[in-house]
DRENVOTOR-938850 format. One record per residue (C-alpha): x, y negated, z negated; residue in one letter; residue number from 1. Coordinates in steps of 0.05 Angstrom, whole numbers, m for minus. Layout:
<pts>
@east->X, north->Y, up->Z, code->A, pos->NUM
...
</pts>
This chain:
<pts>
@east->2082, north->m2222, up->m1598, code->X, pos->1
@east->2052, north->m2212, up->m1668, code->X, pos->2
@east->2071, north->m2138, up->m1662, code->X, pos->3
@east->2119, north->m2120, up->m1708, code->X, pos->4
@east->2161, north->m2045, up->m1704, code->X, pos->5
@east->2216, north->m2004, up->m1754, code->X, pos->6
@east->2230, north->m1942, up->m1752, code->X, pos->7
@east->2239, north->m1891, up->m1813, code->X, pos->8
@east->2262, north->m1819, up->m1809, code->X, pos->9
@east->2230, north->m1803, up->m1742, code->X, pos->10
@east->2170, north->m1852, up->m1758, code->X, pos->11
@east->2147, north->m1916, up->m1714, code->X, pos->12
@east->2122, north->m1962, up->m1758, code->X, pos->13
@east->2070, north->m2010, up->m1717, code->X, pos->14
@east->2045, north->m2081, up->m1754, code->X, pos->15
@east->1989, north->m2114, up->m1738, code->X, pos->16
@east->2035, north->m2182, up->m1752, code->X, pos->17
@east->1990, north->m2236, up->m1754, code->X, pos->18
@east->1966, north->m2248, up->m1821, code->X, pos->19
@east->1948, north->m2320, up->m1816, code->X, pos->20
@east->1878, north->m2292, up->m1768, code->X, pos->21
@east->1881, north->m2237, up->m1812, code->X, pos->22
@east->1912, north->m2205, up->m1754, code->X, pos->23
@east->1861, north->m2210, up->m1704, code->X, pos->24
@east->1877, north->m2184, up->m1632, code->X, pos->25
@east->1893, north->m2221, up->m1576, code->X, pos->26
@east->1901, north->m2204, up->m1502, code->X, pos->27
@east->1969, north->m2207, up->m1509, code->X, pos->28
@east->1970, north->m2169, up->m1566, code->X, pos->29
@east->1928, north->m2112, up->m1547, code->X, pos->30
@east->1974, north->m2107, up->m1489, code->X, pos->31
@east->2051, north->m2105, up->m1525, code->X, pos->32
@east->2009, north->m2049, up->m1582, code->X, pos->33
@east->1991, north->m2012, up->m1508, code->X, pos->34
@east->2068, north->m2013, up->m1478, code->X, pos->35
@east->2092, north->m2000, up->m1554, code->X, pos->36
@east->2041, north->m1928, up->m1560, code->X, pos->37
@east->2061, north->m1915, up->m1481, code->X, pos->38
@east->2138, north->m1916, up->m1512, code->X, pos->39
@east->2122, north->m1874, up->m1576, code->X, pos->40
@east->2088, north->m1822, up->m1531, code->X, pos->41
@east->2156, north->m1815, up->m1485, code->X, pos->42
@east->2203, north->m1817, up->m1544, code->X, pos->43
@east->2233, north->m1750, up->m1569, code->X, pos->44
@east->2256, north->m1795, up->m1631, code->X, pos->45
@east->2188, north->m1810, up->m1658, code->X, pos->46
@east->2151, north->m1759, up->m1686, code->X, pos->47
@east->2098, north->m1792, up->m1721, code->X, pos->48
@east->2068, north->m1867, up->m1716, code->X, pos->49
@east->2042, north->m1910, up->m1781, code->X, pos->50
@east->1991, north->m1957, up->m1758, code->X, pos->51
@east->1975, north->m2024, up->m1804, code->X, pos->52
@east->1970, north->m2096, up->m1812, code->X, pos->53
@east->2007, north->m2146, up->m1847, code->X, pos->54
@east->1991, north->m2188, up->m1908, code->X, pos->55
@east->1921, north->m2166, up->m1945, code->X, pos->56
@east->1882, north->m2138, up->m1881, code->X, pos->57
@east->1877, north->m2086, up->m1832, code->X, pos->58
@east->1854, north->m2133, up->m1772, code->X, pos->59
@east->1797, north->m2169, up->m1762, code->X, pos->60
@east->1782, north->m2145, up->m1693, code->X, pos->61
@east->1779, north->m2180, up->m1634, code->X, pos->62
@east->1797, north->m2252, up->m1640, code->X, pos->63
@east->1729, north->m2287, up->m1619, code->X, pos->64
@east->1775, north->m2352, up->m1583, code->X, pos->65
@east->1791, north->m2286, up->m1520, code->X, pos->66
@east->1717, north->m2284, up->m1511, code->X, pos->67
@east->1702, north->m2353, up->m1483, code->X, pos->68
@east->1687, north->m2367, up->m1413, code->X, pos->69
@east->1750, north->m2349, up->m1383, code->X, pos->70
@east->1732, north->m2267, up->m1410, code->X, pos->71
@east->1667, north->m2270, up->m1374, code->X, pos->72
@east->1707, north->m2300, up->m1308, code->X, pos->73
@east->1753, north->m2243, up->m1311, code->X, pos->74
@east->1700, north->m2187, up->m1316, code->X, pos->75
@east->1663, north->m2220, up->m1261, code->X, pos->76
@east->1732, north->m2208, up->m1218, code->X, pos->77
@east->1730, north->m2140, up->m1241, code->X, pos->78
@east->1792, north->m2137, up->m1286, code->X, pos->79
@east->1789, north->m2094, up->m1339, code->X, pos->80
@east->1799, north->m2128, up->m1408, code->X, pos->81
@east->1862, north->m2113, up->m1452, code->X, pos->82
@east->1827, north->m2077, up->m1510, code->X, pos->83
@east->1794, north->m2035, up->m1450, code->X, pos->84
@east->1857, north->m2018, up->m1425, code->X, pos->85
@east->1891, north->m1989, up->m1493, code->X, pos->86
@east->1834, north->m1951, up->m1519, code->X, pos->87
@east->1842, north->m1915, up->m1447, code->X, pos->88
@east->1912, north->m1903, up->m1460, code->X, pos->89
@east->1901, north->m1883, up->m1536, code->X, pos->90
@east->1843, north->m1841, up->m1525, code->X, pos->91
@east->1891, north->m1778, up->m1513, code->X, pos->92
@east->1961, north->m1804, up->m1552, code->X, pos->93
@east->1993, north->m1727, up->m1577, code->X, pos->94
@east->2032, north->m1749, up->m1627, code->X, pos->95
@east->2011, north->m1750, up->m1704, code->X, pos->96
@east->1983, north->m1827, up->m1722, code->X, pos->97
@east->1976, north->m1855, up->m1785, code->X, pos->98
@east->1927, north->m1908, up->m1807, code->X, pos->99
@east->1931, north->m1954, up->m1872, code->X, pos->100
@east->1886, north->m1999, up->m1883, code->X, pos->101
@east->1872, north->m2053, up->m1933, code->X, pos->102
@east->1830, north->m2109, up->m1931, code->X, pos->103
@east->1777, north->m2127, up->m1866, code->X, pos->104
@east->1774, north->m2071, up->m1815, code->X, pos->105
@east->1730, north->m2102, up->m1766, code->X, pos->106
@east->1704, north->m2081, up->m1692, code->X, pos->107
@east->1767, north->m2049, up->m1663, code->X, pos->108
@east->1802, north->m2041, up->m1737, code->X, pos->109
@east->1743, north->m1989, up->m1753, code->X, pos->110
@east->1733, north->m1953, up->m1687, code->X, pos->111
@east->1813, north->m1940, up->m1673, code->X, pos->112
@east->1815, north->m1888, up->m1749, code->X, pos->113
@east->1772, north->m1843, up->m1705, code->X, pos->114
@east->1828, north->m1828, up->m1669, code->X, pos->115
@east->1875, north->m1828, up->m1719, code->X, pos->116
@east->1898, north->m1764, up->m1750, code->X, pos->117
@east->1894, north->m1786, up->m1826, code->X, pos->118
@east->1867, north->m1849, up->m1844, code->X, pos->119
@east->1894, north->m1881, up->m1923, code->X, pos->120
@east->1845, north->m1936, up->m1947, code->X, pos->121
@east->1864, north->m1978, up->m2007, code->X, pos->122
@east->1816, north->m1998, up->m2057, code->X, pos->123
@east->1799, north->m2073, up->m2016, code->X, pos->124
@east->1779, north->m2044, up->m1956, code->X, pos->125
@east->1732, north->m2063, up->m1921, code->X, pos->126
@east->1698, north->m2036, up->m1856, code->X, pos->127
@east->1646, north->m2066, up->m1800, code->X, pos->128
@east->1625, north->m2048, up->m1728, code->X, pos->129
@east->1590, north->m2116, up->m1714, code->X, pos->130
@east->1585, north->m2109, up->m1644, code->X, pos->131
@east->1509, north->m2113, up->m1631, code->X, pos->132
@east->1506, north->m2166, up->m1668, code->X, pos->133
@east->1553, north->m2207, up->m1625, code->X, pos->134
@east->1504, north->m2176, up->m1570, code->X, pos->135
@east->1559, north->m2123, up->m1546, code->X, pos->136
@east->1566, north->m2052, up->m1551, code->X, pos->137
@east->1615, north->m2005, up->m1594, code->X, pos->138
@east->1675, north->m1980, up->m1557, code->X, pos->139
@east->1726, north->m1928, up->m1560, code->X, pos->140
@east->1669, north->m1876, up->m1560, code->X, pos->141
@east->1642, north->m1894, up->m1627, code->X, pos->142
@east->1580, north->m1887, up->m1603, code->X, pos->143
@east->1599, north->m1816, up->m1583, code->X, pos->144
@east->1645, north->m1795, up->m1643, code->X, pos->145
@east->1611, north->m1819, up->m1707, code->X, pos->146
@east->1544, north->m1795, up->m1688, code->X, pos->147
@east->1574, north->m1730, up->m1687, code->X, pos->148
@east->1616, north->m1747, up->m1753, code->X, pos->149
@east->1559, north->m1770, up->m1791, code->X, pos->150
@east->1498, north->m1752, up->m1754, code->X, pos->151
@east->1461, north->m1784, up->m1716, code->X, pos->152
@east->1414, north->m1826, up->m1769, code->X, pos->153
@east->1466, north->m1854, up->m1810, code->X, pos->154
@east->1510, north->m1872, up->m1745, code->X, pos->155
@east->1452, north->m1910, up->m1723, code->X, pos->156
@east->1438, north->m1942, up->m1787, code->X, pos->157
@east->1520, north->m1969, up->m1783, code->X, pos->158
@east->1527, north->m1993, up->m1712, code->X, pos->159
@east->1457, north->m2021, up->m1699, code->X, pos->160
@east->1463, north->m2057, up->m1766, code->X, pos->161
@east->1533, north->m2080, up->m1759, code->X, pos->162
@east->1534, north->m2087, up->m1840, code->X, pos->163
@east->1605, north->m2077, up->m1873, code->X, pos->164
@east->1608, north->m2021, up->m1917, code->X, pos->165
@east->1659, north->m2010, up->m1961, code->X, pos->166
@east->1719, north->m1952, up->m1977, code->X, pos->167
@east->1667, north->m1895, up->m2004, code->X, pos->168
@east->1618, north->m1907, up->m1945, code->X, pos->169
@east->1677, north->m1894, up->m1897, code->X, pos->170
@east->1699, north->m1831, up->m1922, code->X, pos->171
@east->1620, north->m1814, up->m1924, code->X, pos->172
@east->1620, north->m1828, up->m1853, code->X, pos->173
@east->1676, north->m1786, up->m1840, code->X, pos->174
@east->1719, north->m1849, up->m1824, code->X, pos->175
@east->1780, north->m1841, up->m1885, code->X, pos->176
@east->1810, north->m1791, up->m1904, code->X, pos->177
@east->1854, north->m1810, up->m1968, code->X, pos->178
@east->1840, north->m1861, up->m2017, code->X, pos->179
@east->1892, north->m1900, up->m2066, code->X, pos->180
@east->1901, north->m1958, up->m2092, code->X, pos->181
@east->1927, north->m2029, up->m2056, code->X, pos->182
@east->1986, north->m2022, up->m2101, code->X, pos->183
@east->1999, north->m1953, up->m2074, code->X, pos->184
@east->1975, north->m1958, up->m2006, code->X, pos->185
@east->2041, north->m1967, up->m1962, code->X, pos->186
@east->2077, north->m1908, up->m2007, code->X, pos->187
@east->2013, north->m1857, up->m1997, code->X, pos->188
@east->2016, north->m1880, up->m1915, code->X, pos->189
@east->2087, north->m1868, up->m1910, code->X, pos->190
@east->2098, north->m1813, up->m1948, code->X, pos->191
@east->2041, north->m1766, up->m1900, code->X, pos->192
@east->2073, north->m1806, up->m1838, code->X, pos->193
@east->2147, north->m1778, up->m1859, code->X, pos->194
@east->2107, north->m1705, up->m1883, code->X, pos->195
@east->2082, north->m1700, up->m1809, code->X, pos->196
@east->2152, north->m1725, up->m1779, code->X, pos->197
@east->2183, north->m1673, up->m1814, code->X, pos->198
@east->2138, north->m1614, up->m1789, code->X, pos->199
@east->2148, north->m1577, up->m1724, code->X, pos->200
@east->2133, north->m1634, up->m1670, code->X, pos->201
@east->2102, north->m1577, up->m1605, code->X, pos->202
@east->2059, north->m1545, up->m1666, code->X, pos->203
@east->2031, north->m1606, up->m1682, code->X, pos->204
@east->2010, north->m1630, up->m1621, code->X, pos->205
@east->1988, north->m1561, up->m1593, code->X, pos->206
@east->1935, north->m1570, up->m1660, code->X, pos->207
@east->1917, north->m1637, up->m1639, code->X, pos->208
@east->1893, north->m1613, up->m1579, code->X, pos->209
@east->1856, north->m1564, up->m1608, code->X, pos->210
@east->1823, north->m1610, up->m1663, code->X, pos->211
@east->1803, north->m1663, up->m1602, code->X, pos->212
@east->1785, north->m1603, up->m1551, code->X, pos->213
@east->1722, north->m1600, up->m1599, code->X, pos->214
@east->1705, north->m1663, up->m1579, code->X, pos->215
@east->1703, north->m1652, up->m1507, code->X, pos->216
@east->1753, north->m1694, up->m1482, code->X, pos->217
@east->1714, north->m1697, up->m1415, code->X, pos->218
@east->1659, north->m1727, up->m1448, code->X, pos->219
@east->1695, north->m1776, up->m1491, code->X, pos->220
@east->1725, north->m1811, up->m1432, code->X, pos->221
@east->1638, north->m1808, up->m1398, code->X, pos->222
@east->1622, north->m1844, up->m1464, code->X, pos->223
@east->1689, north->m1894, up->m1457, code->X, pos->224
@east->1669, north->m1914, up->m1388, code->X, pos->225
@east->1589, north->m1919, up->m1397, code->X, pos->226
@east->1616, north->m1962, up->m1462, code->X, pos->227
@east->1664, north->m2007, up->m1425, code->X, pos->228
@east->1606, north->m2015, up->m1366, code->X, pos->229
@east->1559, north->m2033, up->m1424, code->X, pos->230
@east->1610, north->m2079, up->m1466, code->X, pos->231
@east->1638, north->m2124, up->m1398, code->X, pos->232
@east->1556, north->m2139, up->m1387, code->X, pos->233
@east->1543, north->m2154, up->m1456, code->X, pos->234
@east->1607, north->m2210, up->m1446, code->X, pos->235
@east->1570, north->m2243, up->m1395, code->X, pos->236
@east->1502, north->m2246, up->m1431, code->X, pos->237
@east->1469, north->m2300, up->m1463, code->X, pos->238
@east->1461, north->m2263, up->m1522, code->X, pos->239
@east->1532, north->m2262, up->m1526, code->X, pos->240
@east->1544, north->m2326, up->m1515, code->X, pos->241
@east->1496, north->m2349, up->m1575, code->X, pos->242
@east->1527, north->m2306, up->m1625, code->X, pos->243
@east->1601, north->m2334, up->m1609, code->X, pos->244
@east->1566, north->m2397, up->m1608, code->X, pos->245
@east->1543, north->m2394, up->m1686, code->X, pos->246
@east->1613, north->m2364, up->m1705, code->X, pos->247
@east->1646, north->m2427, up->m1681, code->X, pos->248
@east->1591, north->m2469, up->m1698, code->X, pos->249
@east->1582, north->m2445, up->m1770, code->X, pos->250
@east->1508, north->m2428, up->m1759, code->X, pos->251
@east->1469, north->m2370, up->m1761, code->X, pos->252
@east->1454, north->m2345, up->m1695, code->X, pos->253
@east->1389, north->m2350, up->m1667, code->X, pos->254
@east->1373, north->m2296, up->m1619, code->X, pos->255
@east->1294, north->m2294, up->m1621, code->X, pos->256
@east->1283, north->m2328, up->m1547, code->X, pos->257
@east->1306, north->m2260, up->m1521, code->X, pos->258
@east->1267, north->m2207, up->m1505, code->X, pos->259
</pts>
């Protein structure tokens, strides 16, 4: 499955558990980390959730082999793709969630800490949000949420680019919220995990509404959908289609016959 779960003291511990791809997500995986958040949500047992990937990365996204011709055949049917179908479910998860994060936070491994509730970075991470340069669009309301994070200049300036940008940047952009070192990374993660566990679990979530009321839950889910509509056409372009191209190829991607 390739996602791994403990439990400590009233925290779910999810790993990312495929270190080989530097845990890059699959279909299958997006869709056992969707039925493993649905179960968190429903269990009085778990009071907090720790988030992170194993080996020396976060993830590196979405793994490019899902987005061959078989991804554009199922958005023609009108299926809605795995990651589509988490970040739906996630958009509103109550319970505290942890993030740590090490090594390459790519695509999905950078837009997922805006929903988190405290985000640890160790001194090797490493963040990107190349999606227009793979001739798609961000998702899980990035485009929403870090323009009002960061404003909306340097938001542009990150998800037009699709440069990665390293641990300062990210807190800069309102993406971290704790630094530490590699060495100390899992300790710092688990021990604000178990501090949230241990707090008073209606309290907590009754402030996490609060917190994400401000971002006006009605429009997060607008930008979500105008997002997903936006990604699913950008899978079936030929832009698209050049940039996975090059990745597989080992070539720079040439995109200027478009217009």
């Amino acid at each position: 499955m390739s996602i791994r779960t403990e439990r400590h003291d009233g925290v779910l511990v999810v790993t990312l558990d495929r270190p080989d791809k530097r845990n890059a997500l699959t279909g299958e995986m997006y869709d056992t980390l969707r039925a493993t958040m649905g179960e968190a949500r429903s269990d009085g047992d778990v009071r907090a959730v720790l988030l992170q990937g194993a080996g020396e990365n976060f993830t590196a996204g979405n793994d490019l082999q899902d987005f061959g011709p078989g991804a554009a055949e199922r958005v023609a049917s009108g299926e809605k793709p795995p990651a589509m179908k988490l970040i739906d479910d996630m958009v509103d998860f109550d319970k505290p969630l942890v993030a740590s994060v090490r090594g390459h936070a790519v695509g999905i491994g950078t837009t997922i800490l805006l929903h988190c509730d405290v985000v640890a970075a160790g001194d090797t991470a490493t963040f990107s949000l190349p999606f227009a340069r793979l001739g798609l669009v961000p998702e899980f309301a990035s485009s929403y949420l870090l323009p009002m994070l960061a404003g909306r200049v340097k938001a542009s300036h990150t998800l037009l680019l699709g440069e990665a940008f390293d641990r300062e940047r990210a807190r800069e952009l309102g993406i971290v919220s704790m630094s530490c070192s590699d060495a100390e990374l899992d300790e710092q993660a688990m021990a604000a995990a178990q501090k949230l566990a241990a707090l008073p679990p209606q309290a907590l979530r009754a402030t996490k509404r609060l917190i994400n009321s401000a971002f006006q839950q009605e429009r997060l889910r607008d930008a979500i959908a105008r997002e997903s509509e936006a990604f699913n056409a950008g899978l079936v372009s030929e832009e698209h289609q050049e940039a996975v191209a090059a990745f597989f190829e080992k070539r720079q991607p040439d995109f200027s016959r478009f217009s």
